[in-house]
C-alpha positions as CSV (number, residue, x, y, z in Angstrom):
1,X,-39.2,-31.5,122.0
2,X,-40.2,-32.8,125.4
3,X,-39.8,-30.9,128.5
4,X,-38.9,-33.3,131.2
5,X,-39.9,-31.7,134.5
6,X,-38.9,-32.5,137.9
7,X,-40.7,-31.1,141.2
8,X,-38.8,-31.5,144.4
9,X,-38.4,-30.9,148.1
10,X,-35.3,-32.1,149.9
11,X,-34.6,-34.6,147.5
12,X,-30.7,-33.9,147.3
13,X,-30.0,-37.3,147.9
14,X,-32.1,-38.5,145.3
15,X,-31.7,-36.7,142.5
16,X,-28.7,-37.4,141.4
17,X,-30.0,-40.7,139.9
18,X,-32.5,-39.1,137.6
19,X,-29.4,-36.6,136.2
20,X,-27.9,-39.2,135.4
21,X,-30.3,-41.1,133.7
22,X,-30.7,-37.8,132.0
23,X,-27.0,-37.5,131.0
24,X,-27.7,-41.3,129.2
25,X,-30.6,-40.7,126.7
26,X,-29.6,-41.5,123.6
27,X,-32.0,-38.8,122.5
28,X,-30.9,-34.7,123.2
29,X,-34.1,-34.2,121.9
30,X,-35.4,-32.5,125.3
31,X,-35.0,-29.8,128.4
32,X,-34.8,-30.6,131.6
33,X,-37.0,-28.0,134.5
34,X,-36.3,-28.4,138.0
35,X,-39.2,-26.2,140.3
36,X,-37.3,-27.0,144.2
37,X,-40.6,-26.2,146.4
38,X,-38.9,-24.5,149.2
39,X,-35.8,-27.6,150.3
40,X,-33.9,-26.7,153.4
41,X,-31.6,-29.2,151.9
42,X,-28.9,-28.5,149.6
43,X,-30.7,-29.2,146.8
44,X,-30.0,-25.7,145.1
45,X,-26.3,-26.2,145.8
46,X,-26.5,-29.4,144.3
47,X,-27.7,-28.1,140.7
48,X,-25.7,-25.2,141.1
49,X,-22.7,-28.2,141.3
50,X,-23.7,-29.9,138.4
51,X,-24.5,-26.2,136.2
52,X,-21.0,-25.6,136.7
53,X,-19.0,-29.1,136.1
54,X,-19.9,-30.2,132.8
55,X,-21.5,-28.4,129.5
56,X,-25.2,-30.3,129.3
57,X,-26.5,-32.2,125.9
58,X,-29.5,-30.5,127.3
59,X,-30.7,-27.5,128.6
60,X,-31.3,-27.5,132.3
61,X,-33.4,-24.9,134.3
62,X,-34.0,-24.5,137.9
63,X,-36.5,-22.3,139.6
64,X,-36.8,-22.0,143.5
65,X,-40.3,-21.1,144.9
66,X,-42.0,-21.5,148.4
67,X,-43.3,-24.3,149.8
68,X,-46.2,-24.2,148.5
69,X,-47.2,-28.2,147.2
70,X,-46.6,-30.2,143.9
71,X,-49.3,-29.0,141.9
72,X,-48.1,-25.5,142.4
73,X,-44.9,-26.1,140.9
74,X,-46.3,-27.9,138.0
75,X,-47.9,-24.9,137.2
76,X,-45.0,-23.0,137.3
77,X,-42.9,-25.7,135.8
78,X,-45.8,-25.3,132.5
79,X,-45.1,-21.8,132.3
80,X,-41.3,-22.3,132.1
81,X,-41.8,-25.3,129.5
82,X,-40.5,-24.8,125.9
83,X,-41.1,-28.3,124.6
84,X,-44.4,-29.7,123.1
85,X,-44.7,-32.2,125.8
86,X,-44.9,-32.5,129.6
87,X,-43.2,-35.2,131.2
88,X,-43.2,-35.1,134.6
89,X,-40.5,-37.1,136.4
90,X,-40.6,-37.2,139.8
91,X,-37.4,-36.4,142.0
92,X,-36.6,-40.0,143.1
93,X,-37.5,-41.8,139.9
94,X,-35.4,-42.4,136.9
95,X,-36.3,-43.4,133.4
96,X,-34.5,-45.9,130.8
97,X,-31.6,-44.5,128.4
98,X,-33.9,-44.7,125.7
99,X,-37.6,-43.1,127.2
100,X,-37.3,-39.7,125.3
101,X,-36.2,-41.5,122.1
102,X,-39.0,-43.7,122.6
103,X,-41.9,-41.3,123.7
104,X,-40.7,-39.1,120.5
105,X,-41.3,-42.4,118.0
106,X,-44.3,-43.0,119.3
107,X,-45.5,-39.2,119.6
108,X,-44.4,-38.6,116.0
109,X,-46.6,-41.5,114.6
110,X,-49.9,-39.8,116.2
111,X,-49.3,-36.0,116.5
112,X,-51.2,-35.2,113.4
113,X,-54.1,-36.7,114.4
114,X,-55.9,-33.7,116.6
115,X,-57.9,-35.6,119.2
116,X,-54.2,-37.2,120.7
117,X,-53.2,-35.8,123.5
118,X,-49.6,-37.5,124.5
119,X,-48.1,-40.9,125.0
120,X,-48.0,-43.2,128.3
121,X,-45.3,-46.0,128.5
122,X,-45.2,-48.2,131.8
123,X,-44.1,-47.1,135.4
124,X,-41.6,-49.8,136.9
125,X,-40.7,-51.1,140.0
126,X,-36.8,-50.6,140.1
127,X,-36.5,-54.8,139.7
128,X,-38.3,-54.0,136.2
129,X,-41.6,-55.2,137.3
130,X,-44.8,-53.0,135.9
131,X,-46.7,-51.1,138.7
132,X,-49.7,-52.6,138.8
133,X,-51.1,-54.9,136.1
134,X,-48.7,-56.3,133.2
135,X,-50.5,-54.6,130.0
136,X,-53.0,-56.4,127.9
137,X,-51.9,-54.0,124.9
138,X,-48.4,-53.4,122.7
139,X,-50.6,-49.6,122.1
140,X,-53.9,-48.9,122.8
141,X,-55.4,-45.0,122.1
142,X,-58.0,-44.5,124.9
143,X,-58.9,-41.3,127.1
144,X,-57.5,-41.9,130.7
145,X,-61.0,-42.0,132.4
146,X,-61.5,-45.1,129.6
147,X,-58.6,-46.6,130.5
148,X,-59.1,-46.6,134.5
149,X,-63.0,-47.2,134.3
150,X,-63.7,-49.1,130.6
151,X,-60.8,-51.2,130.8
152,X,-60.0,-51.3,134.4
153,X,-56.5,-51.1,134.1
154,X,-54.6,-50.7,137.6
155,X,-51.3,-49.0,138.7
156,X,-49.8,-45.9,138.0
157,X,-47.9,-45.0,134.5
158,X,-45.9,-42.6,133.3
159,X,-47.8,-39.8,131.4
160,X,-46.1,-37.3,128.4
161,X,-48.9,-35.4,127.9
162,X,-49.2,-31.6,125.2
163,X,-48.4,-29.1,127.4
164,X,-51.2,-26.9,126.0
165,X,-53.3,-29.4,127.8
166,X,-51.7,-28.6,131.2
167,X,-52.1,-24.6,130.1
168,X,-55.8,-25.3,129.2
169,X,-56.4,-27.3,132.9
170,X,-54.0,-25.6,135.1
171,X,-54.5,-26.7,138.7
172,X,-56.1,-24.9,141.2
173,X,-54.4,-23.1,144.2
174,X,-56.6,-23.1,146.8
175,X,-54.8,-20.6,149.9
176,X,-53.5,-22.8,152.2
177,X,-53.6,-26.3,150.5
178,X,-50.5,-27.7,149.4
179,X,-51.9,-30.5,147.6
180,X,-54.2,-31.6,144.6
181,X,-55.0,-34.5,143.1
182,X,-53.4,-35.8,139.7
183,X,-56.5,-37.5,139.0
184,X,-58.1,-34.1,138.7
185,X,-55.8,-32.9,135.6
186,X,-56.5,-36.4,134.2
187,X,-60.2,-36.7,134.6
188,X,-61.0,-33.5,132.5
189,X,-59.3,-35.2,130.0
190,X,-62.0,-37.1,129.3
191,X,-62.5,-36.5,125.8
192,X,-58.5,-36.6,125.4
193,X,-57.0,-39.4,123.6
194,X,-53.4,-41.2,124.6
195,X,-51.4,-43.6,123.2
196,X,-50.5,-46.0,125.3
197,X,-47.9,-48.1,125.2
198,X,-46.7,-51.5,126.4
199,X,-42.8,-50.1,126.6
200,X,-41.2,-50.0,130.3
201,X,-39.6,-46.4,130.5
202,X,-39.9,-44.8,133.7
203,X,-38.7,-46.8,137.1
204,X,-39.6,-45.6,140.7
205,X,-40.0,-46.8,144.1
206,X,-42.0,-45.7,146.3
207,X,-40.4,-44.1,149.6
208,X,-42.1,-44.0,152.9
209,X,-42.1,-40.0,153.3
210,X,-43.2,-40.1,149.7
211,X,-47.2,-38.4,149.6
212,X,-48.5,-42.0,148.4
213,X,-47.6,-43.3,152.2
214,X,-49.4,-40.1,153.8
215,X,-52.0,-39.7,151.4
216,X,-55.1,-39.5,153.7
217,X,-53.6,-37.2,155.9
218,X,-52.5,-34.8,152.9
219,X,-55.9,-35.1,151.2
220,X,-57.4,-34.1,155.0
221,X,-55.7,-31.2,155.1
222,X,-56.5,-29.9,151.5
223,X,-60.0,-31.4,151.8
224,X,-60.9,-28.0,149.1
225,X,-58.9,-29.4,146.4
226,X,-59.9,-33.4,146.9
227,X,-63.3,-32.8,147.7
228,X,-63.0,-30.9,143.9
229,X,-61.3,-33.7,142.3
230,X,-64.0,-36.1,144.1
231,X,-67.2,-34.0,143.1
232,X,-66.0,-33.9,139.4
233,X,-65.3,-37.7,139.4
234,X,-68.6,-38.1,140.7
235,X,-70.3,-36.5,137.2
236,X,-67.8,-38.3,134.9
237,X,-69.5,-41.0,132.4
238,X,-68.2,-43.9,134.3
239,X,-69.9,-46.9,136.3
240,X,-72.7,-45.5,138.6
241,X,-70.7,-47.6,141.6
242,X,-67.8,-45.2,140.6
243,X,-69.6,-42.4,140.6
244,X,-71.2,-43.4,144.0
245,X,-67.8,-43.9,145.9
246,X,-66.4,-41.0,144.4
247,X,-69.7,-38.9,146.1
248,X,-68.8,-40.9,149.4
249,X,-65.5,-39.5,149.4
250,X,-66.3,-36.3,148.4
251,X,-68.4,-36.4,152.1
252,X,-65.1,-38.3,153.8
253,X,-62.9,-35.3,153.2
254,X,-65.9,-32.3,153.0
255,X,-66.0,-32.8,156.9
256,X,-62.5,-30.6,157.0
257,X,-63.8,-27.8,155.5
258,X,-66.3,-25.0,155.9
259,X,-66.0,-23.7,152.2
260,X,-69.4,-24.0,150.6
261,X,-69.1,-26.7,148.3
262,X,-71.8,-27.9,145.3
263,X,-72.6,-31.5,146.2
264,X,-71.6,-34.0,143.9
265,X,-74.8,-35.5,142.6
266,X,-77.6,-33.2,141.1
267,X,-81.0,-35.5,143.4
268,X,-80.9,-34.8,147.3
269,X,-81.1,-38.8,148.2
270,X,-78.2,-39.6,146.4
271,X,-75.8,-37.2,148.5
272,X,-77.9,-38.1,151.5
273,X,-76.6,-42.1,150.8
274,X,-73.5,-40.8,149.9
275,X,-72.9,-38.9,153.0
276,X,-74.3,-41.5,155.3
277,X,-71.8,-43.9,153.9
278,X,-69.0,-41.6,154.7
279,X,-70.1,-41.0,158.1
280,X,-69.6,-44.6,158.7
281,X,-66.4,-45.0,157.3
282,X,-65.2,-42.2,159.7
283,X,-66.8,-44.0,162.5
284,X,-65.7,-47.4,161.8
285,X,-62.0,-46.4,160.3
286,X,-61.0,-42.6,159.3
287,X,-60.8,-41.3,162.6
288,X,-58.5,-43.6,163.7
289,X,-55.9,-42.7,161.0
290,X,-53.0,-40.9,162.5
């Protein structure tokens, strides 16, 4: 079973569209978890609505917490999950009638295999068009750090992933930072392999008070959390010019905070070049950002 789950903060207006893309699989074959992080819209009124109107083909749970940042209620929404898989759908996305279906096919081929760790179809522009690069694979098994820095594919997908992975690399919640980068879950699995396929499942747009349109000022003001992501980048076994631009963020966002932080690169010149560099993109460009 998959548990689709579905983070959200006054996305009323929105969500109807993923229900009822929902209501359409032509697979029952999942649940659906809704964690609302603290709306002041009627966002609990609206699920209470649909709880009430019409028996479900699947099981539907909502959980209200404060506002307290995505990666938070992932957490949560892991603890709640009953299915094998994680499927995290975001409030004003929607996927095709036949993505669970499809994820299942795919997932049943490769779950006896112990190294797999889930299955990733394309993210789509609502006109159909793949985020990002069109695929240069019908399936390709690769970890996602090899499939971002050995085959340099670009633009987001759309990740089903075992949720004993997200148990084993929950995300940290660092007091007072209500963000954390996806990339960190994602880079420590490293030695995780996916099977990706070229199959386009899961549409979105993306809205301009969405976190992608804000997302230096939300990584400024959870620089504990970014700078993590950043520092473990750094020591991944990717490209050394990968590594180095990882450091020189690291050093953009460290600036914002006074925890004591390990530097990204074990020699003393390195983080030196790498901090230099950030210091003149702040100059030249950061501190200008509203």
């Amino acid at each position: 079973m998959i548990t689709v789950f579905t983070p959200t903060y006054n996305r009323a207006h929105l969500l109807s569209r993923l229900y009822e893309s929902l209501l359409k699989q032509n697979s029952s074959n999942f649940e659906w978890i809704i964690v609302d992080d603290g709306s002041t819209d009627d966002t609990d009124g609206l699920i209470k609505m649909w709880q009430t109107e019409r028996q479900f083909p699947f099981k539907l749970t909502y959980f209200r917490q404060a506002n307290r940042g995505k990666h938070v209620a992932i957490n949560k929404g892991v603890k709640l999950a009953k299915g094998e898989l994680f499927f995290i759908v975001d409030s004003d996305d929607y996927l095709a009638h036949d993505a669970i279906a499809e994820i299942l096919k795919s997932w049943n081929t490769l779950n006896s295999i112990e190294e797999i760790g889930g299955v990733v179809a394309n993210k789509c522009y609502t006109d159909g068009s793949v985020v990002g690069e069109e695929p240069f694979y019908s399936e390709l098994l690769a970890s996602p750090v090899d499939f971002r820095f050995r085959y340099n594919a670009k633009g987001d997908r759309a990740e089903v992933i075992r949720t004993d992975l997200f148990n084993k690399y929950p995300f940290p919640e660092t007091p007072g930072e209500k963000f954390c980068p996806e990339a960190l879950f994602f880079n420590r699995l490293k030695d995780v392999r996916l099977n990706y396929i070229n199959k386009n499942l899961y549409f979105c747009e993306y809205l301009p008070d969405g976190l992608t349109a804000k997302i230096y000022q939300i990584r400024k003001t959870s620089p504990v959390n970014t700078c993590l992501c950043y520092q473990e980048m750094a020591r991944l076994g990717i490209p050394w010019i990968q590594k180095f631009k990882a450091g020189v963020n690291f050093y953009r966002f460290k600036r914002f905070t006074k925890e004591a932080l390990q530097p990204p690169f074990n020699l003393a010149i390195v983080n030196s070049m790498a901090k230099f560099a950030a210091n003149m993109i702040f100059v030249l460009s950061d501190r200008h950002k509203v």
